[in-house]
mmCIF file of the C-alpha atoms, coordinates in Angstrom:
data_MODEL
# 
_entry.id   MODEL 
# 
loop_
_atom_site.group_PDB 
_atom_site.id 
_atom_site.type_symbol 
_atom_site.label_atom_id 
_atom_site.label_alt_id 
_atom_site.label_comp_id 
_atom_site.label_asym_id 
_atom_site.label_entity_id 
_atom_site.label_seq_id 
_atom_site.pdbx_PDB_ins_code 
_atom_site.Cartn_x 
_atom_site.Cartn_y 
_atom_site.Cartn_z 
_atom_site.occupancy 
_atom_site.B_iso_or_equiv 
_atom_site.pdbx_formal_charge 
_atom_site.auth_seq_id 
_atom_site.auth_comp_id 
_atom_site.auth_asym_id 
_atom_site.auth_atom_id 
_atom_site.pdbx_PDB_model_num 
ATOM 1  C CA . UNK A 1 1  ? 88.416  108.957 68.988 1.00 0.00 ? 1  UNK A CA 1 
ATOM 2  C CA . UNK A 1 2  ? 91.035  111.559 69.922 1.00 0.00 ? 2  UNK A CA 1 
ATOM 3  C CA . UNK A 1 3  ? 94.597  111.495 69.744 1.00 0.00 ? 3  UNK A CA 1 
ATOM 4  C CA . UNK A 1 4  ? 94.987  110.758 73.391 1.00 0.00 ? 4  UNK A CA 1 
ATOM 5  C CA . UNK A 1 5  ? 94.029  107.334 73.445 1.00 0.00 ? 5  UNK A CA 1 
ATOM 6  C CA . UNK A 1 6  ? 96.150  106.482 70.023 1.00 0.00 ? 6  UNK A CA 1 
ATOM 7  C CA . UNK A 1 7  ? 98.894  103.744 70.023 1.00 0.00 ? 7  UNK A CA 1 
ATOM 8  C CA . UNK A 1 8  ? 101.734 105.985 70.510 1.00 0.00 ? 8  UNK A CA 1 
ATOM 9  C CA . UNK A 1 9  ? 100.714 107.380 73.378 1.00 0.00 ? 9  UNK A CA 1 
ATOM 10 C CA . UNK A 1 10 ? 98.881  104.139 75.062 1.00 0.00 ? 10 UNK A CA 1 
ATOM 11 C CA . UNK A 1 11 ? 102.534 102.436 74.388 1.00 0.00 ? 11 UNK A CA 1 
ATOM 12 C CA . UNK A 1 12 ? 104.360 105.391 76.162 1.00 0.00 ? 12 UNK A CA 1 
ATOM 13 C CA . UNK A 1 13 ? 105.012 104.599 80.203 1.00 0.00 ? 13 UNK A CA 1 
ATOM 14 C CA . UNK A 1 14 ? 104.427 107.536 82.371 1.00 0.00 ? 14 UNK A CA 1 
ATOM 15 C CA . UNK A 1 15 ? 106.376 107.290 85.838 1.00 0.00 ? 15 UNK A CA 1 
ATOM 16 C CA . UNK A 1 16 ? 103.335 106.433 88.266 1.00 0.00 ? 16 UNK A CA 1 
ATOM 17 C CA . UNK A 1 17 ? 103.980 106.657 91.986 1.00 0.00 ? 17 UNK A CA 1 
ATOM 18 C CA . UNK A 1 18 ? 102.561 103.443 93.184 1.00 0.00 ? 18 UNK A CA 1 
ATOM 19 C CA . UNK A 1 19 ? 103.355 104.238 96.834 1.00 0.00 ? 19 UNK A CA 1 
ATOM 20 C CA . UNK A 1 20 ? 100.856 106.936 97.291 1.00 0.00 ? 20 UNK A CA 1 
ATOM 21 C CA . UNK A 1 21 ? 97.315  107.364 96.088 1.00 0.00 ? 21 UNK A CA 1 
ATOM 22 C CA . UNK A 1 22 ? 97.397  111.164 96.788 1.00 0.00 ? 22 UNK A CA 1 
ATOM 23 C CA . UNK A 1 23 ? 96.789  113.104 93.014 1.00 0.00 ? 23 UNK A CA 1 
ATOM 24 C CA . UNK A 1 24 ? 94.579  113.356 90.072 1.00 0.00 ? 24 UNK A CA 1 
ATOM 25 C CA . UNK A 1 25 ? 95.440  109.786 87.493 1.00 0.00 ? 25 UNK A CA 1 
ATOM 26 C CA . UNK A 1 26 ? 93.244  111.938 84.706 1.00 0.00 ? 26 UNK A CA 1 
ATOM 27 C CA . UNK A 1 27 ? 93.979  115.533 84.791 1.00 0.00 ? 27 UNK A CA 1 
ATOM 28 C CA . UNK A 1 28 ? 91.703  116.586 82.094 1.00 0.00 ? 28 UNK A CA 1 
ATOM 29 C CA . UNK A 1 29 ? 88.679  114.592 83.604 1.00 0.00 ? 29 UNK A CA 1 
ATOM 30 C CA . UNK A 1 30 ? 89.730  115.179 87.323 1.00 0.00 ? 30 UNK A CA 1 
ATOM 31 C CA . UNK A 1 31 ? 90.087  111.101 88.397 1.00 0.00 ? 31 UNK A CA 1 
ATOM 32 C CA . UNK A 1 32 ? 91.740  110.542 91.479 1.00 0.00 ? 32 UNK A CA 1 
ATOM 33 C CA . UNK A 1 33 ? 94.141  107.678 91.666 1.00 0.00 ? 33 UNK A CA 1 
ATOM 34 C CA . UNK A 1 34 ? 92.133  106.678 94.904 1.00 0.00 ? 34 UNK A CA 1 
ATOM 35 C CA . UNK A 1 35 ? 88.679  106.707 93.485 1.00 0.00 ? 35 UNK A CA 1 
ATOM 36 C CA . UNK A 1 36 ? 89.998  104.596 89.991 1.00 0.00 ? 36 UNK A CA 1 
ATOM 37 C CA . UNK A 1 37 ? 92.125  102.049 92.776 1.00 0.00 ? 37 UNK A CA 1 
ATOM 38 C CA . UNK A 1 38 ? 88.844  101.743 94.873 1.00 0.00 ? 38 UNK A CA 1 
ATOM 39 C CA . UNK A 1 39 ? 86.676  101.507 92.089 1.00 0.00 ? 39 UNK A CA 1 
ATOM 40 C CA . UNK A 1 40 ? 89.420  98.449  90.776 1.00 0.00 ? 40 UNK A CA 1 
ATOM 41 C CA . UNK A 1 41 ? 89.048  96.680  93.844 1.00 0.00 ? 41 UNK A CA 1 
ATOM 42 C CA . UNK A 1 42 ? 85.019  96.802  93.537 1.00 0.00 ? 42 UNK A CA 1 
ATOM 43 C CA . UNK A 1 43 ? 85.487  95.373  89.927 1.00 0.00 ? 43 UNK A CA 1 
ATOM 44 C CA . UNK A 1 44 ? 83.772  98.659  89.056 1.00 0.00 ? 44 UNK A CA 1 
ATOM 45 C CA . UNK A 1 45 ? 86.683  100.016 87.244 1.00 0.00 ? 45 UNK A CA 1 
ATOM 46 C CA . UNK A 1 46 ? 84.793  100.353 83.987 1.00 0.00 ? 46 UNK A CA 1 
ATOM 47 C CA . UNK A 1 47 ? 82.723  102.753 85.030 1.00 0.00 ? 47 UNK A CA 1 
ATOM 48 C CA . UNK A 1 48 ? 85.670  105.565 85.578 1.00 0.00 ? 48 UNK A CA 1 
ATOM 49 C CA . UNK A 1 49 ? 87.208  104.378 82.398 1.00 0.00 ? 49 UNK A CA 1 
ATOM 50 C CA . UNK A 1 50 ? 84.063  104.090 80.301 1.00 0.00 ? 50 UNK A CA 1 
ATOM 51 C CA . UNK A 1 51 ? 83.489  108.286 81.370 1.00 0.00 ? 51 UNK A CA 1 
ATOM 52 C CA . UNK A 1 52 ? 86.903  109.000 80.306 1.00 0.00 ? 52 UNK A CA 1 
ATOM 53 C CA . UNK A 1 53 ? 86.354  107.885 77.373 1.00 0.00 ? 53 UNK A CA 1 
ATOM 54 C CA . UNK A 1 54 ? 82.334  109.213 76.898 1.00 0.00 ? 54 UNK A CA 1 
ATOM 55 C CA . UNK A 1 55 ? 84.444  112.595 78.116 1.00 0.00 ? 55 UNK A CA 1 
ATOM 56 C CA . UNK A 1 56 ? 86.908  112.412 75.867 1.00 0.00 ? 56 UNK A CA 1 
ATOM 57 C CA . UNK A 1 57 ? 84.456  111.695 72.518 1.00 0.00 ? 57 UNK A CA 1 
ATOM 58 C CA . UNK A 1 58 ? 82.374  114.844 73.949 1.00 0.00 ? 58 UNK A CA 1 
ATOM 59 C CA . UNK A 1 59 ? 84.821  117.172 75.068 1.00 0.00 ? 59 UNK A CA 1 
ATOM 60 C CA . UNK A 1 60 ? 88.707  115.832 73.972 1.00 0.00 ? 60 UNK A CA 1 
ATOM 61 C CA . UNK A 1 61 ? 91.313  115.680 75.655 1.00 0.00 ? 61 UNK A CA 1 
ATOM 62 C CA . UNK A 1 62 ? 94.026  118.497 76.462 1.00 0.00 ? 62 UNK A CA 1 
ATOM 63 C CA . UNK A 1 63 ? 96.659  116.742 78.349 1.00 0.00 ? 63 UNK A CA 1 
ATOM 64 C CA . UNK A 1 64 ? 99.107  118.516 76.609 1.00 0.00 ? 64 UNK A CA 1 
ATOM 65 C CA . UNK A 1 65 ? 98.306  121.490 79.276 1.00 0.00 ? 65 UNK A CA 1 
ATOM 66 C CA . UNK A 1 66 ? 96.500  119.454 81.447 1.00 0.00 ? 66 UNK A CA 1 
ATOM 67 C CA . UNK A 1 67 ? 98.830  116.872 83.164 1.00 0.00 ? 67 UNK A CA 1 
ATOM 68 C CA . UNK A 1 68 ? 102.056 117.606 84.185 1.00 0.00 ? 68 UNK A CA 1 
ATOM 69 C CA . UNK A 1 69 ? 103.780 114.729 82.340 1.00 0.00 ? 69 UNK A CA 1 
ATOM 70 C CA . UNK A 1 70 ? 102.286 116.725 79.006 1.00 0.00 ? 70 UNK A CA 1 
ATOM 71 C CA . UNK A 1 71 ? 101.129 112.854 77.679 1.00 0.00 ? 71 UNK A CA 1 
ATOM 72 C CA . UNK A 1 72 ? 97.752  111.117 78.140 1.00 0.00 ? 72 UNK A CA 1 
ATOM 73 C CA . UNK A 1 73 ? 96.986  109.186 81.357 1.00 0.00 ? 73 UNK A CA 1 
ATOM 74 C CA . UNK A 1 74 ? 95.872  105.984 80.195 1.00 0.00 ? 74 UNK A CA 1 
ATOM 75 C CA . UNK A 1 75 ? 99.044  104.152 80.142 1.00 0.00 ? 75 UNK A CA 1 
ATOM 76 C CA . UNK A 1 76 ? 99.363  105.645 84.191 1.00 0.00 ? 76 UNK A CA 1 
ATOM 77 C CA . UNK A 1 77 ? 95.334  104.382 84.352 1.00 0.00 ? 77 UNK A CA 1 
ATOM 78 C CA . UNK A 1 78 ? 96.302  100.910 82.972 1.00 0.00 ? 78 UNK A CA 1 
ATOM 79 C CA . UNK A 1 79 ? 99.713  100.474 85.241 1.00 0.00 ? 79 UNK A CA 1 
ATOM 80 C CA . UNK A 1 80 ? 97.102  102.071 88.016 1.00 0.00 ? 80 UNK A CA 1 
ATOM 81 C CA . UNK A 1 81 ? 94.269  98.998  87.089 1.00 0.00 ? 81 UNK A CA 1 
ATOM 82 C CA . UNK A 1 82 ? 97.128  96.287  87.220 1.00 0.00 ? 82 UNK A CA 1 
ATOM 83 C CA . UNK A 1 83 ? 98.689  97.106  90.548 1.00 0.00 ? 83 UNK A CA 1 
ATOM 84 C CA . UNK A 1 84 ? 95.011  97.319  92.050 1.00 0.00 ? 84 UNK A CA 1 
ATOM 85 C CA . UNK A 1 85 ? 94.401  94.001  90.836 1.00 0.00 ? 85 UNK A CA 1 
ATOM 86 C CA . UNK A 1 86 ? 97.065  92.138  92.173 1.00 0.00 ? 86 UNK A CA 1 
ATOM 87 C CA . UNK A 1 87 ? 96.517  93.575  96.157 1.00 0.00 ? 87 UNK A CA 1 
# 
């Protein structure tokens, strides 16, 4: 699996605006943070994170250039999941 999704990065926090749903959540994949907070409150949130991941094993990752923040999303896709889940 790549480097993205290793436990370095998965422990790092990324500052997530919460208050907006506006913007990409995976740059490298292009994942809106509506269609992953839609897809949570379907309970169909596996399917977004399941291509990620299927993406990620094909293609990698480059979120190094990719998103802003220079880090990987999923700790912004997990916070993301969480806050969907409790509306």
């Amino acid at each position: 699996m790549s480097e993205c999704f290793s436990k370095n990065n998965s422990e790092e926090t990324n500052n997530i605006d919460l208050e907006s749903l506006e913007g990409l959540i995976c740059y490298c994949f292009k994942k809106s943070k509506k269609e992953l907070f839609d897809a949570a409150k379907k309970g169909e949130e596996n399917l977004i994170v399941d291509d990620i991941k299927i993406k990620m094993n094909d293609l990698g990752c480059f979120c190094e250039t990719a998103n802003p923040s220079g880090k990987c999303c999923l700790p912004n896709l997990l916070v993301l999941l969480k806050a969907a889940k409790k509306l």
